[in-house]
C-alpha positions in Angstrom: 93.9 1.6 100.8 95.6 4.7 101.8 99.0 3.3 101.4 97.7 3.2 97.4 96.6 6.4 97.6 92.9 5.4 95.7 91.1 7.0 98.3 93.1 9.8 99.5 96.2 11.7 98.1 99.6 11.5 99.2 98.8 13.3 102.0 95.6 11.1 103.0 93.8 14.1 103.0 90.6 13.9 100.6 90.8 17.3 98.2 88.6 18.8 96.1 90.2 20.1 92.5 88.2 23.2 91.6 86.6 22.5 88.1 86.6 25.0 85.2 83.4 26.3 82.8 84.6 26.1 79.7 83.2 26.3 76.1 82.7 24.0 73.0 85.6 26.7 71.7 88.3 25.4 74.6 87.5 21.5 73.3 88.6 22.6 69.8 91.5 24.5 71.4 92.6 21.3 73.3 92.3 19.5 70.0 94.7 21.9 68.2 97.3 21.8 71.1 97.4 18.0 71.0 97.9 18.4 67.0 100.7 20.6 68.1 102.4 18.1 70.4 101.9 15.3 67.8 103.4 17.8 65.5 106.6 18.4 68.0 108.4 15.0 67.5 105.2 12.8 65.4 107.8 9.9 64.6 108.1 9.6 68.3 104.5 9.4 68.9 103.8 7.3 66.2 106.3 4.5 67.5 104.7 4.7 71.1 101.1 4.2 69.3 101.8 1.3 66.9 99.9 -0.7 69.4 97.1 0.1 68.9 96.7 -0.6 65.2 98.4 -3.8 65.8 96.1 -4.5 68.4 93.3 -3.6 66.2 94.8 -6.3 63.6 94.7 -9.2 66.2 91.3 -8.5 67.6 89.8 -8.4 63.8 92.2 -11.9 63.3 91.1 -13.8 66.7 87.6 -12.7 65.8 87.7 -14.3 62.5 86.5 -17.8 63.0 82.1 -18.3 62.9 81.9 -18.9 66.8 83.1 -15.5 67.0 82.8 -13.1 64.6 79.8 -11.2 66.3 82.0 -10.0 69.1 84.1 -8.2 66.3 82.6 -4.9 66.2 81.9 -4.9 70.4 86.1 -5.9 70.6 86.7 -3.1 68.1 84.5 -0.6 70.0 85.3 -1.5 73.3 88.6 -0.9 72.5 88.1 2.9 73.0 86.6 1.9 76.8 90.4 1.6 77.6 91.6 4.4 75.3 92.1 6.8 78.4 94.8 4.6 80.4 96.4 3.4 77.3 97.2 7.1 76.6 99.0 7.7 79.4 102.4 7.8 78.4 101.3 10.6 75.9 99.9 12.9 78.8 103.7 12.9 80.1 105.0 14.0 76.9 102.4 16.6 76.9 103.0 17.7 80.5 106.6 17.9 79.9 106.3 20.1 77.3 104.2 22.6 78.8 107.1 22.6 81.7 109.5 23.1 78.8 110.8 19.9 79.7 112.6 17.3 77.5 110.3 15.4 75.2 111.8 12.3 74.3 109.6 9.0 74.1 111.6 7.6 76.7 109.8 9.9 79.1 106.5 8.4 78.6 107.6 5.2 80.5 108.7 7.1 83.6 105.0 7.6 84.1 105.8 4.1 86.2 107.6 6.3 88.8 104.9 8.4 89.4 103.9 8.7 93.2 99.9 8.2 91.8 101.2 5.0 89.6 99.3 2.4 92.2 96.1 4.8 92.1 97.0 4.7 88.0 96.8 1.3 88.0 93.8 0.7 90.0 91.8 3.0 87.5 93.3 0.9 84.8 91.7 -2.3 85.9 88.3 -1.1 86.7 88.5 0.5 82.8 89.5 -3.4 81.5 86.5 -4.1 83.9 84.1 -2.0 82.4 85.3 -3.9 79.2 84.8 -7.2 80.1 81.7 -6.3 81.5 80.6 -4.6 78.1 81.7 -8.0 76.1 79.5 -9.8 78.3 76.6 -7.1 78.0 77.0 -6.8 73.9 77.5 -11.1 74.0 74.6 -11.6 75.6 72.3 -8.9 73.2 73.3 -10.9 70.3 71.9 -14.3 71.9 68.9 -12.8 72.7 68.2 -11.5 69.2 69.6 -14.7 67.0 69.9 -16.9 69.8 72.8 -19.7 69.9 73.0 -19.7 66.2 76.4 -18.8 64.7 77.1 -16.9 61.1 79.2 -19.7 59.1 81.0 -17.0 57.7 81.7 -13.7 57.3 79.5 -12.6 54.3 76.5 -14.2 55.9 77.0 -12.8 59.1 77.2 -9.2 57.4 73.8 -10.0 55.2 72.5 -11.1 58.3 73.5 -7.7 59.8 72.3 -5.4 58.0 69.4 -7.3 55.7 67.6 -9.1 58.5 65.0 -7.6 61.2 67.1 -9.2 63.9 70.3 -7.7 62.2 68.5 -3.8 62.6 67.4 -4.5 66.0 70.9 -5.6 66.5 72.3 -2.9 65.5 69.8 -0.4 67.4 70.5 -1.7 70.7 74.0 -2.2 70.7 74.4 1.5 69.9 72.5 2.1 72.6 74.1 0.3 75.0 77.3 1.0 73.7 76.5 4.8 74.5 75.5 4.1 78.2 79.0 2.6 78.5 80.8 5.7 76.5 79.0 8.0 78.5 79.4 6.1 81.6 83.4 5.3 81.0 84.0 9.9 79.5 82.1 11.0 82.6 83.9 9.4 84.8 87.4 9.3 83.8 87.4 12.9 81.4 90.3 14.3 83.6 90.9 11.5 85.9 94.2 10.0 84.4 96.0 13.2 83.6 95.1 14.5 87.1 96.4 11.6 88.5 99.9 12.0 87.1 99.8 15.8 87.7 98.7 15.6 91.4 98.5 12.6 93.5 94.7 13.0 94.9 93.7 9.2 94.5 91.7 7.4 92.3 88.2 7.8 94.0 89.2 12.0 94.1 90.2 12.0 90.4 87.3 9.8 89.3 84.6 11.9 91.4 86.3 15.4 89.7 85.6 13.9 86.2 82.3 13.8 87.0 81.9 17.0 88.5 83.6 18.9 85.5 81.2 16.7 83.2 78.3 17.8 85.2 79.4 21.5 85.0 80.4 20.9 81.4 77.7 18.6 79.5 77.9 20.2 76.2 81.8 20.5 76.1 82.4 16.7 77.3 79.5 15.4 74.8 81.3 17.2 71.9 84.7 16.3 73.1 82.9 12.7 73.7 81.7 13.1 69.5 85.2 14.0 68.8 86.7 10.9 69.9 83.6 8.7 68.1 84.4 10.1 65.0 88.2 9.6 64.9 88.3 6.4 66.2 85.8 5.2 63.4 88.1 7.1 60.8 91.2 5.8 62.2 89.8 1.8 61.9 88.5 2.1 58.3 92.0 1.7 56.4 92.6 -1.7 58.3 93.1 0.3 62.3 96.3 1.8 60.7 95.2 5.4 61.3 94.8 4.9 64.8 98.3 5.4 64.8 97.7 8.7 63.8 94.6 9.6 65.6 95.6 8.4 69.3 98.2 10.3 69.3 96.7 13.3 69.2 93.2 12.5 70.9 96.2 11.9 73.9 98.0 15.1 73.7 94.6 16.6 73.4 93.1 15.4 76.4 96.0 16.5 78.7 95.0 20.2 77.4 91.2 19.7 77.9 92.4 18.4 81.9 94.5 21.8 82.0 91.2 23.4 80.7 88.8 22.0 82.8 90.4 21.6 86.2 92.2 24.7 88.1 95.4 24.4 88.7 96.2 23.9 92.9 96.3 27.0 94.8 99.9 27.3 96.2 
């Protein structure tokens, strides 16, 4: 494990980044930084983020036959569970600006040479874990409350939705358990990929800060948590093209709410 680097750093020593107080103020200040990035070189960023629209397009398209339209909106949401490694690219271009560095999009694929990249990695699969595990957890809800009966299509399964008892309860529960999982997957990995490629502590090291600066910060990460809701559901309503917009700078923004929340190492 050590020659990963998950449980120790480089250094197989087990450190303890010190974590930051900050305000509901320094979330909206991380926010307007990572407009700034995006602002920098946007066509670049845009053309890194096209995936995830066109992702968004293929989930809605492979979800579109009766067997599975209810795993639609738990694909779509779920989605977000991975957001933090999918951005990871855009923490470099973020990093290397603040070093006054060259920004080019071909930086954010050099994150592969990063000395953490194995301990990157590992955090990557136990996120597509967590989503697999929340597919499974939002599959079986629906069986409970309509049991093995399909929608034959996709108006009925809407009507069924939202103008049925079943459809309310539905919906009720899977917000609720969808927030166990967003609060679960934010407190646990709020700093942990951009302190991974700025120090190579290991996984378990970087996961366990994000905890501790949620912890020390619970207003601050549920806003900044609220933040992210809200412009993921704005980027998906004209057909997921304005994620392309709004990853880019939830990205850029979350490498200045790392820098915020998590001193930098005492030399």
């Amino acid at each position: 494990m050590t020659a990963f680097h998950v449980m120790s750093g480089a250094g197989d020593v087990y450190t303890r980044p010190v974590v930051n107080k900050i305000s509901v103020a320094d979330v909206f200040d991380a926010l307007r930084r990572g407009l700034d990035d995006f602002r920098e070189k946007p066509s670049h960023y845009v053309f890194l983020c096209l995936m995830y629209p066109i992702a968004g397009i293929f989930l809605a398209l492979a979800t579109s036959s009766a067997n599975l339209l209810p795993m639609i909106f738990p694909l779509i949401s779920g989605f977000a569970l991975i957001g933090p490694i999918a951005a990871i690219g855009l923490y470099e271009i973020s990093r290397r600006r603040e070093a006054g560095l060259d920004t080019s999009w071909r930086h954010a694929l050099e994150v592969t040479r990063s000395p953490a990249f194995p301990s990157i990695v590992a955090g990557g699969l136990l996120l597509f874990g967590f989503f697999v595990v929340w597919l499974v957890a939002a599959q079986t809800l629906y069986s409970n409350v309509f049991g093995d009966v399909f929608p034959r299509s996709i108006s009925l399964f809407f009507s069924e939705i939202v103008g049925t008892p079943e459809g309310i309860q539905l919906i009720m529960w899977g917000h609720l358990l969808g927030l166990g999982f967003a609060i679960i997957v934010l407190g646990t990995t709020v700093v942990t990929f951009p302190l991974l490629l700025d120090r190579d502590v290991g996984l378990v090291c970087a996961m366990e800060t994000s905890v501790r600066a949620t912890v020390a910060n619970p207003v601050p990460v549920f806003c900044w948590g609220l933040i992210i809701a809200v412009s993921l559901i704005v980027g998906t309503i004209p057909l997921f093209v304005g994620l392309a917009l709004v990853m880019p700078v939830l990205g850029h923004a979350s490498w200045h709410l790392y820098r915020k929340l998590v001193a930098p190492p005492v030399v």
